[in-house]
N, C-alpha and C positions, 0 to 999 in steps of 0.2 A: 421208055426212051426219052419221054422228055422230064423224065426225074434225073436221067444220064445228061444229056444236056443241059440243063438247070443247075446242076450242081457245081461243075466248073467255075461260072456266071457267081455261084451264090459263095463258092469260097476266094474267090479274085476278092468280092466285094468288102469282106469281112477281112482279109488281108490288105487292102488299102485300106480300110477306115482303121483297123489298129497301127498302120505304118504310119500312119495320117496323125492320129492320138499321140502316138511316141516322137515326134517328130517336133527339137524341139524350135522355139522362136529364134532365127536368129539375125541381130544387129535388131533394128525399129521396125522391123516388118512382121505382120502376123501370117503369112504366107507361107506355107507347107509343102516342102519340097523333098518326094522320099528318098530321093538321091545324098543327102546328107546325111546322116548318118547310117542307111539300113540299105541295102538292095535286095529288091522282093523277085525270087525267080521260081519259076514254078517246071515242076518235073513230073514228067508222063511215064509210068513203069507199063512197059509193053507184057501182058502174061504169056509165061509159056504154053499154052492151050489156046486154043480159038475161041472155047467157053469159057474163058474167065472173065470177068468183068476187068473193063479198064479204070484204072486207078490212077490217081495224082499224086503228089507230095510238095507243099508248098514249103518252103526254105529261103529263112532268113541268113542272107551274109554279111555281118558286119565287115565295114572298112573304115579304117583311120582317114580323115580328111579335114584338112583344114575350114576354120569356120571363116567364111566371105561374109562380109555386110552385103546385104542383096539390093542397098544404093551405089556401090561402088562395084564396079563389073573389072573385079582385076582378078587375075587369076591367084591361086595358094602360091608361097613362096616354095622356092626350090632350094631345096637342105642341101650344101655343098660342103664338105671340109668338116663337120661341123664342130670339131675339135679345135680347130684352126678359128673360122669364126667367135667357141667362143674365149679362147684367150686374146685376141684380136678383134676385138667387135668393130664396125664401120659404119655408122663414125665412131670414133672411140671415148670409152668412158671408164668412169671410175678413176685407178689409179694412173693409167696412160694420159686420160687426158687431163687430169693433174697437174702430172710430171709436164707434158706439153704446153700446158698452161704458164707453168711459172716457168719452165725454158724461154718461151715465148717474152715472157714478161720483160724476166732478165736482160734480152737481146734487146727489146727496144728500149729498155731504161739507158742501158749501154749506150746506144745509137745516139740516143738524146743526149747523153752526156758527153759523147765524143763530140759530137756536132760542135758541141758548146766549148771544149777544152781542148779538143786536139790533143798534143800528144802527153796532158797532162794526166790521161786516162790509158795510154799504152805503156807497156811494159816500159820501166826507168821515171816513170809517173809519177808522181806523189800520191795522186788520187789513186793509182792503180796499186800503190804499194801498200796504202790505207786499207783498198778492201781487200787485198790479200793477206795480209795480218791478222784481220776482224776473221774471214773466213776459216784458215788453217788456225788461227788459237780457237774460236768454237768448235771447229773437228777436233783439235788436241783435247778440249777439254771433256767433248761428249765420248772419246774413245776411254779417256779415264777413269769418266764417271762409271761406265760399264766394268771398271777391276770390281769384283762382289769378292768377296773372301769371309766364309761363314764368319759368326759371330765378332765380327769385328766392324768399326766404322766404316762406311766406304773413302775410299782414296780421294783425297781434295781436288775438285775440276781445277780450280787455280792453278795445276799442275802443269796439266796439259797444254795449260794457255801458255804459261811461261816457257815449256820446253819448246812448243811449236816458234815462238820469237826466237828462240839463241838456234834451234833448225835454220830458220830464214836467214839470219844471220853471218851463219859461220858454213852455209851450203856454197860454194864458190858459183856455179853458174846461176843458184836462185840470188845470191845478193846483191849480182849486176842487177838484175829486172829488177828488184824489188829497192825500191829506194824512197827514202821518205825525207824531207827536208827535218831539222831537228828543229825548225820554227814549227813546224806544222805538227809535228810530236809534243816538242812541249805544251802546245795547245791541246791538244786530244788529251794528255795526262792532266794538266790543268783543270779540265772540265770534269773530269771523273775524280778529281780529286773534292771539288765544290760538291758534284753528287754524293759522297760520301760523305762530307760533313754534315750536310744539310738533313740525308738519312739519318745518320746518325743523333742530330742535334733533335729529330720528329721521336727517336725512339725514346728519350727521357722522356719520367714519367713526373709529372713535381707531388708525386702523395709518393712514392717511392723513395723521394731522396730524403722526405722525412723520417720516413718508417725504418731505413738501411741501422744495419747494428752494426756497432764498434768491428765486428768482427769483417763486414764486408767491407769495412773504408781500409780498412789496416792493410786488407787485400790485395785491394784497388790501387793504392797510394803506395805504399810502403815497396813490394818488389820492384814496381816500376823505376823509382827516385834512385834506389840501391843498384840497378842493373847500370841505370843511363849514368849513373856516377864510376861504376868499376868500369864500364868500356870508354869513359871520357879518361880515367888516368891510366889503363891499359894501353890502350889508342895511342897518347901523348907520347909513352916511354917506348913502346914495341914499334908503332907504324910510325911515330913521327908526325901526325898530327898534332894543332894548335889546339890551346883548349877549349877552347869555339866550337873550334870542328870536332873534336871530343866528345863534346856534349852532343850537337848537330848527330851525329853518329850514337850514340847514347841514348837517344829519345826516339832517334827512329828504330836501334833494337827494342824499348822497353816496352812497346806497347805488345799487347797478346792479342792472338786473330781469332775474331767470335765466327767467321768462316770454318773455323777448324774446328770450335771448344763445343760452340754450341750443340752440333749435330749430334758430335759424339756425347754429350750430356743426353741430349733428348733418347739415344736408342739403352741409354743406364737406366736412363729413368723410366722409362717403358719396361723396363726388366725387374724395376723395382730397388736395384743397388743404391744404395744410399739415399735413399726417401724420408727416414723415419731421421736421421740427420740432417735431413737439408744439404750434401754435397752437393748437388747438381747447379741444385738452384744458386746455391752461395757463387759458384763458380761464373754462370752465368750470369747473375746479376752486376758482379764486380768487374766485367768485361768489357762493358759499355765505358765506364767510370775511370777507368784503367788507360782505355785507348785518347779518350779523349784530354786526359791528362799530359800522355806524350803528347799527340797532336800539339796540345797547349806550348809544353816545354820547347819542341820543334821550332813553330815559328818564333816565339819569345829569341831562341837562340839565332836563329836564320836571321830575325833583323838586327843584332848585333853585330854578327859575322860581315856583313855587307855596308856595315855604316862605317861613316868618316869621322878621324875625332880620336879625340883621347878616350880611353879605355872607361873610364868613370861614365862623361857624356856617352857612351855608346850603351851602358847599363840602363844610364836615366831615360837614352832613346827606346830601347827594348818595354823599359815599364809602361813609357809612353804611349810606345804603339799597342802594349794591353788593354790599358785601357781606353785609346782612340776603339781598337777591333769592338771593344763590348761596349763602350757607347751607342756605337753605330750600328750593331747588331740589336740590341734591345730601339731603336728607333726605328729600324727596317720592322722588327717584329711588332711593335706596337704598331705601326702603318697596316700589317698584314693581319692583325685582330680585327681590324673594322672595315677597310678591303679586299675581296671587293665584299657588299652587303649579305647578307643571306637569302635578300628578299630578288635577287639577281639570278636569270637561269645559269647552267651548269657552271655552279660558283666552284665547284672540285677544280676543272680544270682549269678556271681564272687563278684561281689559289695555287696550283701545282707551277701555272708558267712563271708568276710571280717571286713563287719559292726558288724556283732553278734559277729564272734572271736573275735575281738578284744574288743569288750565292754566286756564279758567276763573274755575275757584276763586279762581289767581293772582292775573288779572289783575283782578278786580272788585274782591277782597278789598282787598288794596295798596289802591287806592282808600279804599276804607272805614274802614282803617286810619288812613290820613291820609301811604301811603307810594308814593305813584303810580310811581317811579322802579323801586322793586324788582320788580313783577309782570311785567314781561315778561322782566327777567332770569332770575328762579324759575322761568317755562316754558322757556328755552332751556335750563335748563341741567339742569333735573327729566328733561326727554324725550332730552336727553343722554347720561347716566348709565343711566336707563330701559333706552335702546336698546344700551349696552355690557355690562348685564346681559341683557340677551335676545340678542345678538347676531346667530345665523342665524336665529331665530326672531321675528325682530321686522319680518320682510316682512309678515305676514297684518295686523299692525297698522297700518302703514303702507299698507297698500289702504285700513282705514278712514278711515284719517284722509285720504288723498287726496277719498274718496267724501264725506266732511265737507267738504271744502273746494272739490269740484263743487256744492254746494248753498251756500255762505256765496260763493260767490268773484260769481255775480251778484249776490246783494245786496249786498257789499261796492261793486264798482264803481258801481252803479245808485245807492246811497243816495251816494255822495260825488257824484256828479254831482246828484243830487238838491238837495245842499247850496248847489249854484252858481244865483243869480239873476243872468243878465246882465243887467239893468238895473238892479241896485242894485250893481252893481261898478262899482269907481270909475276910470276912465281915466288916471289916473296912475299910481294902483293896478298896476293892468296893466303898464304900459308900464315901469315902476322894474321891475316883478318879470321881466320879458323882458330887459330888462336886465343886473340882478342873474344871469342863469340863464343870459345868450350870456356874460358875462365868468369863470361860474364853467365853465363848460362848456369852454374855452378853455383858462386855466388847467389844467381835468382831465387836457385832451388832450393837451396839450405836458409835463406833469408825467408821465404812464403813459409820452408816449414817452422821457422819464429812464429812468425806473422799469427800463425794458429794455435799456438800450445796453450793457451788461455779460453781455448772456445769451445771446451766440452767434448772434442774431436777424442778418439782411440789413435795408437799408435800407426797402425796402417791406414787410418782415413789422412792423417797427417800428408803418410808419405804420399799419398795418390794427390792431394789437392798440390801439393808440392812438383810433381812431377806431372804433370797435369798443366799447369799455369807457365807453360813454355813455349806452346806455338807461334807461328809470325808469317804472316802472307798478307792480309790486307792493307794493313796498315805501312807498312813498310813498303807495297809495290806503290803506294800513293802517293805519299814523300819520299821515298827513295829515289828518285829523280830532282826533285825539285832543288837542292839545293845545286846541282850540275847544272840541269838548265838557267839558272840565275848567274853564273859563273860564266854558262856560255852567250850570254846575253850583253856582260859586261866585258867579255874575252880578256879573262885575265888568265892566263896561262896556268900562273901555281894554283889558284883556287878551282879551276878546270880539273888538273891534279886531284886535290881536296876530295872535289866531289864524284870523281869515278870513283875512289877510294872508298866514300860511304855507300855508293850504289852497289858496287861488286859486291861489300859485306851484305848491305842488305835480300841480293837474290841470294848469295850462299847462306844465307838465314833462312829463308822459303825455303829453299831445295833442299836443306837438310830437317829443318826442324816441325813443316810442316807435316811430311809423310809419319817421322817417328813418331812427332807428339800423339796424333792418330793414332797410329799402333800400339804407343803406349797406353793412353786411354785406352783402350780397347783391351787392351792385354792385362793389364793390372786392373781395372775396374772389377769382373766379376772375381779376382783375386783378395784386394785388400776394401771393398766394401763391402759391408752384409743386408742383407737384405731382410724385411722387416719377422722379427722371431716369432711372433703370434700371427699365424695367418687370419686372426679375425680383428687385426688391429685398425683400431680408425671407424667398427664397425659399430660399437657401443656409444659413439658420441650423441648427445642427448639434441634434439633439435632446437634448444635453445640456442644451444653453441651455433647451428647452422643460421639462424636468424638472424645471431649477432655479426657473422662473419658478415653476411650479406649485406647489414645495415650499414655496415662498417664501407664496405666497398660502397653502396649506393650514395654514402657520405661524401666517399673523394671520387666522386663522379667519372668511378670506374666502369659502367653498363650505360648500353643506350639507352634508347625511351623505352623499348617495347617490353611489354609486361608479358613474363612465361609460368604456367604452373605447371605442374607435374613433370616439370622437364629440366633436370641438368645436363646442359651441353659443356660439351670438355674438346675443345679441339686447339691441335698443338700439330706442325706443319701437315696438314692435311687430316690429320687424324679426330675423328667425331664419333660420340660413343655416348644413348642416350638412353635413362633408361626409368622410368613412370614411376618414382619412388616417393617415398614420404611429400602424401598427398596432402597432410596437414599443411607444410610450408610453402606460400607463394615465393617461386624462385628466381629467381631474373635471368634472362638468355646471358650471359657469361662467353664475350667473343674475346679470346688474346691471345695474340703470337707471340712467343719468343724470341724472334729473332730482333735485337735492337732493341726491345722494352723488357727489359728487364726487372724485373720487383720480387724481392725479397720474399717468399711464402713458407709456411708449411703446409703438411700434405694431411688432406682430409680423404678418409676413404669411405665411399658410402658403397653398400651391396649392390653388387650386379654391375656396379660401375670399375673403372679403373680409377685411380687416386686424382682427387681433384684437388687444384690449386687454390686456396684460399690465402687473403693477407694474412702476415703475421698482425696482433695487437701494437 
């Protein structure tokens, strides 16, 4: 009897002390409580006999239960909804309160800004029609970007910017709201125009413009001169244009938009079409050289156009202000080689504000002067110089000013579409200027394929670089404006005239030429290039050749400081591919973008890697 009673006693015990063992710490307390995870309950089976011995059964039941810190006496939460809760959490996070966050942000920026302008921030606003423009041309341009269509380039954002302006535009009740003074526009264009030189002037390389071969200045130069000459006497005889404005009109079609060429070059040259020729590169390189040429011819003629004087004095005024712009340009840059020092912190962004002020400064000043012609020469050739004094160091600058030109390049497109009323454009208007634009486009085409029959090209490489060297968006929405706004500065009514005339050609130049050029590219590239015939070519090159190449580049102080062995890096818009090869040669980390620096190469192919860019000799 007392083994029967003892036993009860001796199996409780050895069931706490393991409920006890299992049991585990929980928050900072070493304190064991069997309630948390385990409940210990114990069962008496009654026998059916009188004789039988009475028996137990101890029996664990697990139950789910919230774990309490046992310093905080709060009870488990209670699960309500919990579907509900968790796409609605409270408080809210993640993507809600994000979105809440910049909603928020937005409102009180507004608020501060109404405070301060009043109704120059409600609809009819200037301010309010500013950032309606920036907004809906960034939505135009990011729904664009999304057209993907296999194998082919993707569709130019610039697109969408320029559609969503002639939308705002020609929408009846959005062009009541939306209104923007055309002081305040030519200013906004103004300034994106100075960020484009200045970009552009950082992208020349000066070991590049040594290296360029006959075949890429013929490029560069030649269709350009030839395009802006057949729509100066096209122009004259068809629209009725001066030969001023002729040319004015001529310079802004002749230049080619590396928004367009470049891209679709880089997805050729990923594929490998035209490598072993050098098309891509050719093409690219003579882009930069090309644009900046028109730019050149543009103002040259713009300060003509607008000078007082007999026609001789107005020539000798134009050379004059050439060479005022590039005096003064090579003075700002040689200022911008020494500051600020290097020994100075975040000298990038002393150098970035300096670079934009003063291009700026450039082009508004010129104006004010009374010398419209020289300001955009002064920034190409300030940010030029700039950049050959900073040399390896003038990439961190060069992000700025990109990151300046992601915020001006929507409202640039957006306000020049903004400029266009289709109902007050005139149907002959139109029709002369498509005209003028198939006859000078024609001419281009058959002129670039001159341009190459001396350069080793095949009959179909001809045709492609030929049809190829046709696009126009950037450059033309830049100056495509500018000689209006200077028109309407001076309110002279016919040269007002004048200059819608060369604006409206110049958006019918985008809107046509830069979709097809794309497509063309795209379409005839893996058609009339071919792609390299020995898939092992490039692969047998002796590593002398690789040493020289790189001495070569380390010469025109192409690489930064940092020393890399066993490592060629190859990165081209985003794209990096590395791969532990010929361990004999120390190789230099190798950073260049395409986009704006253009240099002349052929293509070295080492195993396991994709084709690397090396200078020609």
């Amino acid at each position: 009897m007392d083994d029967a009673q003892s036993r009860p006693h001796s199996s409780r015990s050895i069931c706490s002390q393991r409920t006890e063992d299992e049991c585990p710490v929980v928050g900072n307390h070493a304190e064991h409580h069997l309630s948390v995870n385990q409940t210990l309950q114990v069962l008496v089976r009654r026998p059916d006999s009188p004789s039988t011995t009475v028996t137990e059964e101890t029996v664990f039941i697990p139950r789910v239960v919230h774990s309490v810190d046992a310093c905080t006496n709060t009870d488990p939460p209670h699960k309500c909804c919990g579907w509900l809760r968790r796409r609605c959490p409270c408080p809210p996070r993640g993507l809600l309160a994000s979105l809440i966050t910049k909603v928020s942000m937005a409102a009180v920026l507004f608020g501060v800004v109404w405070s301060i302008t009043e109704k120059e921030c409600l609809p009819g606003g200037n301010l309010f029609g500013i950032v309606t423009v920036f907004l809906c041309a960034l939505t135009g341009g990011k729904l664009v970007g999304l057209i993907r269509i296999p194998k082919l380039p993707p569709v130019p954002p610039l697109l969408g910017m320029l559609l969503a302006g002639v939308l705002l535009r020609n929408i009846p009740v959005v062009t009541e709201a939306v209104y923007i003074d055309f002081r305040w526009s030519a200013s906004l264009r103004n300034i994106a125009l100075a960020v484009i030189l200045a970009r552009a002037g950082l992208g020349l390389d000066g070991s590049a413009l040594k290296k360029l071969k006959a075949v890429c200045v013929r490029v560069a130069v030649g269709p350009c001169l030839i395009e802006a000459s057949t729509v100066a006497l096209v122009s004259h005889f068809l629209m009725g244009l001066p030969w001023i404005w002729g040319f004015i009109l001529g310079f802004v079609l002749g230049a080619v938009s590396p928004a367009v060429v470049v891209p679709s070059m880089l997805l050729l040259q990923k594929d490998g079409y035209g490598l072993e020729q050098g098309v891509p590169t050719l093409l690219m390189a003579a882009g930069s050289f090309d644009d900046i040429l028109a730019i050149t011819g543009f103002t040259t003629c713009l300060g003509i156009a607008f000078a007082t004087g007999s026609t001789w004095f107005n020539i000798l005024r134009g050379l004059l202000e050439v060479l005022g712009g590039m005096a003064a340009g090579l003075a700002f840059g040689f200022f911008l080689h020494y500051f600020p020092s290097k020994d100075q912190k975040d000298v990038a962004v002393k150098r970035s504000f300096l670079l934009l002020g003063l291009s700026v400064f450039a082009v508004f000043g010129s104006n004010v002067a009374g010398f419209p012609g020289s300001g955009g020469l002064c920034t190409l050739v300030l940010s030029f110089f700039a950049g050959l004094g900073w040399r390896k160091s003038k990439a961190p600058v060069e992000e700025v000013v990109d990151k300046a030109w992601d915020v001006f390049q929507p409202l640039l497109f957006g306000l020049i579409g903004a400029e266009i009323t289709i109902s007050a454009l005139d149907p002959r208007t139109v029709g002369l200027g498509l005209a003028a634009l198939s006859i000078a486009l024609t001419v281009r085409i058959f002129f670039t394929y001159l341009m190459v029959l001396c350069a080793g090209f095949n009959l179909k490489e001809k045709l492609f670089i030929a049809l190829a060297w046709m696009p126009k968006a950037t450059v033309q929405a830049a100056i495509g404006s500018t000689a209006l706004d200077m028109a309407r500065s001076k309110q002279e009514e016919q040269m007002q005239q004048y200059g819608m005339d060369v604006l409206t050609v110049a958006v019918l130049s985008i809107l046509i030429t830069a979709p097809i050029g794309a497509l063309l590219i795209g379409l005839c590239g893996p058609r009339l290039l071919q792609r390299p015939k020995n898939p092992e070519w490039g692969k047998t090159c002796h590593l002398t050749h690789i040493h020289k190449y790189f001495s070569l580049l380390w010469h025109s102080h192409a690489f930064p400081d940092q020393m890399w062995s066993l490592e060629v890096v190859h990165r081209a818009s985003g794209y990096r591919a590395v791969s532990p090869v010929y361990s004999d040669a120390l190789i230099q980390l190798f950073q260049f973008r395409y986009q704006h620096r253009y240099i002349n190469f052929a293509y070295l192919s080492i195993p396991d890697i994709n084709p690397i860019p090396f200078l020609n000799e």
